[in-house]
C-alpha positions as CSV (number, residue, x, y, z in Angstrom):
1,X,57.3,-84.9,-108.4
2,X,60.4,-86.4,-109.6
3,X,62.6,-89.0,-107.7
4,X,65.9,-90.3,-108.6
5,X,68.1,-93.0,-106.9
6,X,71.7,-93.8,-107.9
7,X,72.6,-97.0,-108.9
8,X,74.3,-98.8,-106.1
9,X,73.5,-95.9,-103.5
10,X,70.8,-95.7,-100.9
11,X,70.8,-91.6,-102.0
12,X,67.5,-90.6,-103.1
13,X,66.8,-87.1,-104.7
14,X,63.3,-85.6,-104.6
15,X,61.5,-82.0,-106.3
16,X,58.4,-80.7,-106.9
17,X,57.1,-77.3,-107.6
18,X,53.2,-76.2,-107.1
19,X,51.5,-73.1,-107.5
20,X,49.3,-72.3,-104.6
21,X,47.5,-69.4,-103.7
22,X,48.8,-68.0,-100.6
23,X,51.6,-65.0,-100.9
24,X,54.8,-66.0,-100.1
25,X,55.8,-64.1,-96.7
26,X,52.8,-66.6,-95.0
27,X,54.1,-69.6,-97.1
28,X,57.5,-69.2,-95.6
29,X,56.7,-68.2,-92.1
30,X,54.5,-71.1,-92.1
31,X,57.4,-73.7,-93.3
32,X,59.9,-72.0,-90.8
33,X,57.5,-73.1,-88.0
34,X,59.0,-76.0,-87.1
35,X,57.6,-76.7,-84.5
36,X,54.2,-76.9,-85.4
37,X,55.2,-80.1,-87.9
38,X,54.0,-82.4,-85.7
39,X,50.3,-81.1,-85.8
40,X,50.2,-81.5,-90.2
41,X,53.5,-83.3,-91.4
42,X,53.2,-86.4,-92.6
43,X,54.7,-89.3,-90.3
44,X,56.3,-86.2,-88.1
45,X,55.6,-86.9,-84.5
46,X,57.6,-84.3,-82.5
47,X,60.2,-81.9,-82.9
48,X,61.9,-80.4,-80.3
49,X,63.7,-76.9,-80.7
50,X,67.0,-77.0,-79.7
51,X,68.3,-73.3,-80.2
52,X,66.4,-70.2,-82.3
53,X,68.6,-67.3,-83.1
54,X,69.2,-64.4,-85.7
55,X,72.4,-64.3,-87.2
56,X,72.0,-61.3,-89.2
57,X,69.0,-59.3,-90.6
58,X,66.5,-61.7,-92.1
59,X,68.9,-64.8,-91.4
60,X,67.0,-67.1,-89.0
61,X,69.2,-70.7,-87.8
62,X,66.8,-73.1,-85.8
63,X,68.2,-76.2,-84.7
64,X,65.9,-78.7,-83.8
65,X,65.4,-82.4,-83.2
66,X,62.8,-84.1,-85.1
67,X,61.0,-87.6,-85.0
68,X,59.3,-89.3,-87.8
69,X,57.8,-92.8,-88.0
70,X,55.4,-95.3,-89.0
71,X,53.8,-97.7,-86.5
72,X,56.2,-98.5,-83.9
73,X,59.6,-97.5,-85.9
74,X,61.1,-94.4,-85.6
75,X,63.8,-92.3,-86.9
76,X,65.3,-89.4,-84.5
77,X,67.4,-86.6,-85.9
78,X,68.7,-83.3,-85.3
79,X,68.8,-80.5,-88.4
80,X,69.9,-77.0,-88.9
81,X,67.0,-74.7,-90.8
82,X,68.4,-71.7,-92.5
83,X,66.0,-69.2,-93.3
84,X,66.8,-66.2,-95.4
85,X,64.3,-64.0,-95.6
86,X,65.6,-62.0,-98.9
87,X,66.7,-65.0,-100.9
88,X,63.4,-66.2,-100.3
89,X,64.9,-69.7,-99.7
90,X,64.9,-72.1,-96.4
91,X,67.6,-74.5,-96.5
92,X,67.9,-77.9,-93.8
93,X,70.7,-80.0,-93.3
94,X,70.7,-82.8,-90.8
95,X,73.2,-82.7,-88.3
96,X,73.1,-86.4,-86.6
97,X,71.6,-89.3,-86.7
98,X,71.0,-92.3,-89.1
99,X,70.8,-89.9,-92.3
100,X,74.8,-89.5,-93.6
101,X,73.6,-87.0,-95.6
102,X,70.6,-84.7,-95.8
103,X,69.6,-81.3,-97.7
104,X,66.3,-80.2,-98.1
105,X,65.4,-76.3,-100.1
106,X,62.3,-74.5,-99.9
107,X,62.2,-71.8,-102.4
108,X,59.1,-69.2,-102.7
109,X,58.7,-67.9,-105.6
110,X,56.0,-64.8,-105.8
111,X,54.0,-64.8,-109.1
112,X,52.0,-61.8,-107.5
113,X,50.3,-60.6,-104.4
114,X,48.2,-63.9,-104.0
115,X,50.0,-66.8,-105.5
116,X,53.4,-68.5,-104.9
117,X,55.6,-71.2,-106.9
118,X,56.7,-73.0,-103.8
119,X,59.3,-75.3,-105.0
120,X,61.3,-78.3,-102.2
121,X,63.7,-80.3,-103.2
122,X,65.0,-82.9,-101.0
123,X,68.1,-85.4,-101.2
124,X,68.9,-87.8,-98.5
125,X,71.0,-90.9,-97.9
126,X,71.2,-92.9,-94.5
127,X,74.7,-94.3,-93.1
128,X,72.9,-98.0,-92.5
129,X,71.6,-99.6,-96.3
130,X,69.3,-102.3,-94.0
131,X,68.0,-99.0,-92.1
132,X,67.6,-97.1,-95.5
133,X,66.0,-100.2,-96.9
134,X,63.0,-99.7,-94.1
135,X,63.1,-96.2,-93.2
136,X,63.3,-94.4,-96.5
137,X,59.7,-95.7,-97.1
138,X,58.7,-93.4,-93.8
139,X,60.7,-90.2,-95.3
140,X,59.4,-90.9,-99.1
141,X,56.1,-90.6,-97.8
142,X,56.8,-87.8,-95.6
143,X,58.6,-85.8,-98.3
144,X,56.4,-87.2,-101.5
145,X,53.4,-85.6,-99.4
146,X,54.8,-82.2,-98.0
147,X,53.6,-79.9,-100.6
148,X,50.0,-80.8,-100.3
149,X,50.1,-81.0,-96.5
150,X,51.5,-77.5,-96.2
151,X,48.7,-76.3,-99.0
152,X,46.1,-78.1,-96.1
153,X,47.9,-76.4,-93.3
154,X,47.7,-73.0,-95.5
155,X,44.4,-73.3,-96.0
156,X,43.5,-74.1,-92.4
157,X,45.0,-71.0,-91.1
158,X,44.5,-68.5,-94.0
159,X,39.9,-69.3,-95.1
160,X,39.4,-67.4,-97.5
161,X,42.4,-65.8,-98.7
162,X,42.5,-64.2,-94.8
163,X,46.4,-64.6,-95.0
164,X,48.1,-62.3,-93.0
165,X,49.6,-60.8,-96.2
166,X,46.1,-60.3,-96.6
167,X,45.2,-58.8,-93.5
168,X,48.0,-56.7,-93.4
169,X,47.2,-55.2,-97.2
170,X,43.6,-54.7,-96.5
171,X,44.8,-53.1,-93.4
């Protein structure tokens, strides 16, 4: 994982890339599920969906409120997930809250039937520098662990390669 911070700036950039062995269709279902973060995300507590619509075929737009934390501080905010199905790519963008500024890309990259280069990339900056001083510890955490705990979650709902990519070829 690489992480860069600008001089004199609270902006923090974040990417990784990791090949895992689930096809991509159940890789991205998985990530647009927001509202299962709470259950497997790192420091996410709750997220509340505020609107789920399709703009267009294979364009999905959830809009959500999420919560993440460490011990008794929080950070509430709401963000806009774009999910495009044929560019393989799920865009977020934070909408409110103490973040001035916050994009986060997931792109799935098949490699072939059974393997995918997931690749997130995140960059974030909050309005307040003595709230970015405390709470950017809870969202490097959160982000500098995502890959892995979206691997766990995979492998917790697809044993043994029963993805249901899987099911559905075998089917």
């Amino acid at each position: 994982m690489e992480v860069t911070t600008r001089p004199g700036s609270v902006m923090t950039s974040m990417q990784t890339t990791k090949l895992v062995g689930y096809p991509w269709s159940d890789l991205f279902n998985l990530v647009l599920d927001v509202k299962s973060y709470p259950e497997f995300v790192p420091r996410c507590r709750k997220v509340r969906v505020l609107s789920h619509r399709t703009t267009e075929p294979g364009v999905t737009i959830i809009v959500s409120r999420m919560t993440v934390g460490f011990s008794v501080f929080e950070v509430s905010y709401a963000n806009r997930t774009t999910a495009d199905t044929a560019g393989r790519r799920i865009r977020i963008e934070a909408l409110d809250g103490p973040l001035r500024f916050l994009k986060a890309v997931w792109r799935f990259e098949p490699r072939d039937e059974d393997h995918t280069q997931l690749h997130f990339s995140v960059n974030y900056e909050f309005s307040n520098p003595v709230l970015a001083a405390v709470a950017s510890r809870v969202l490097d955490a959160m982000f500098g662990e995502i890959l892995n705990a979206f691997e766990r979650r995979a492998a917790h709902l697809f044993p043994d390669g029963n993805s249901a990519g899987a099911a559905h070829r075998r089917g």
